[in-house]
N, C-alpha and C positions, 0 to 999 in steps of 0.2 A: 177497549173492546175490539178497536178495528185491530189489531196485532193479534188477537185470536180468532179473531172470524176470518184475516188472512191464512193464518196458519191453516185451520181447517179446512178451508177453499183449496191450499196446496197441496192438501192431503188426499182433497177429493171425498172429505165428509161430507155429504149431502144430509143424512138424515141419523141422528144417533141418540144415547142415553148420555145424560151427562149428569156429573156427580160433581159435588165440592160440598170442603171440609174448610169453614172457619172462614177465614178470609178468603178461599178457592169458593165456596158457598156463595160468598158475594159475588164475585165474577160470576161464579153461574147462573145467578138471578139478573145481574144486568145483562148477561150475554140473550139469557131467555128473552128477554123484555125485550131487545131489539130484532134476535134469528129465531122468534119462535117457529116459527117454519121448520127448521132443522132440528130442533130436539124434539123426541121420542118420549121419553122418561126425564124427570130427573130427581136426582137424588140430594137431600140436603142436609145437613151431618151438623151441628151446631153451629150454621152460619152465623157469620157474624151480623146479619142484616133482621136476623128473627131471634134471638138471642131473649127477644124479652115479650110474653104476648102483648100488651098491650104499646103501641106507638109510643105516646108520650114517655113511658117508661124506659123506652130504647133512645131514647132524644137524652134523656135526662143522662143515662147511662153514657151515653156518647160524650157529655158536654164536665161529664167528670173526667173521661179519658184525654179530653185536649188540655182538661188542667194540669193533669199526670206528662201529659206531652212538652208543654211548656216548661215543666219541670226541669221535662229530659233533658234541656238543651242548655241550663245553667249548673243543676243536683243532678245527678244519673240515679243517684240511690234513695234520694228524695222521689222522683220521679217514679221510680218503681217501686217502692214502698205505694205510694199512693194509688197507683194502678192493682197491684197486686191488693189492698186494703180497697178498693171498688169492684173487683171482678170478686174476691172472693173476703168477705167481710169478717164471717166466724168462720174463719181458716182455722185449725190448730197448727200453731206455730212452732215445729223443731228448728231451737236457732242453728243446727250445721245445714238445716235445708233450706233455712230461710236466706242463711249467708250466698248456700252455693245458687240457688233462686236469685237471689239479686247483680252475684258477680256477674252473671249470663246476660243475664237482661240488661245491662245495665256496662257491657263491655262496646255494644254499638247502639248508644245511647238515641243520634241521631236519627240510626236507623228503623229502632222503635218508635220514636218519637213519628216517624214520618207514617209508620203503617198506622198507628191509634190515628192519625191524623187522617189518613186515606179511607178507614173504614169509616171514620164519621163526617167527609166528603159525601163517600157515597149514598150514605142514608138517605140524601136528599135529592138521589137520584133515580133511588127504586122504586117500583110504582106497588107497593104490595098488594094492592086489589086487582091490580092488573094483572099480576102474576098469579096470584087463586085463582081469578075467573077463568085466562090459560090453563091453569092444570084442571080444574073443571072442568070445562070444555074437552078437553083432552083425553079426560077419564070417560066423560059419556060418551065420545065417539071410539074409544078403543072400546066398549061396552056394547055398542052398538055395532060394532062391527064383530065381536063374537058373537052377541045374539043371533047375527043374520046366517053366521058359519053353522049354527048350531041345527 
């Protein structure tokens, strides 16, 4: 986080909207969690940290992904078969798209390995009721400050 809070610092963001998609979704909740101060809005696109409503169910999901990870790093195609058969379970399967689906994935084996790894790191870093009560909060006082314009 601190390599994005620098950034923004050098940017001279003080106060803004901020949006993320997937694993960008993540960083944005951790980022929130620590600069709320600075964000305005924010926006969240199927993060990978709320992917499932209920907690345990995001846990459980996570804890299949580091098996898929584990994979990665001996079977590349075992590895992604398994991920891809966890995220998405009754998929209809076209074997040219399942082939070309797997070749991609499964070409920086490693480097997937590390992000399924990284996102279910983070899970246990996000504070999700803290983060509601933030956007709560946020929403009554932007609410409260058009009422007062009005």
């Amino acid at each position: 986080m601190t390599d994005v809070a620098q950034l923004l610092n050098h940017l001279g963001w003080q106060c803004f909207d901020l949006a993320g998609y997937s694993m960008g979704g993540l960083i944005s909740m951790l980022y929130k969690q620590q600069y709320s101060q600075h964000v305005e809005k924010q926006f969240l696109l199927e993060s990978a940290a709320v992917d499932r409503g209920d907690w345990q169910a995001s846990l459980e999901l996570r804890a299949q992904y580091m098996q898929a990870a584990e994979h990665l790093g001996t079977d590349a195609e075992k590895g992604v078969r398994q991920f891809l058969d966890t995220i998405s379970p009754n998929r209809k399967v076209s074997p040219l798209v399942e082939k070309v689906t797997i070749e991609r994935l499964a070409s920086r084996p490693l480097g997937f390995a590390h992000a399924l790894k990284c996102v279910t790191d983070a899970l246990h870093d996000v504070d999700r009721k803290r983060c509601w009560r933030l956007r709560r909060c946020q929403q009554f006082y932007r609410w409260q400050q058009c009422g007062s314009d009005a």
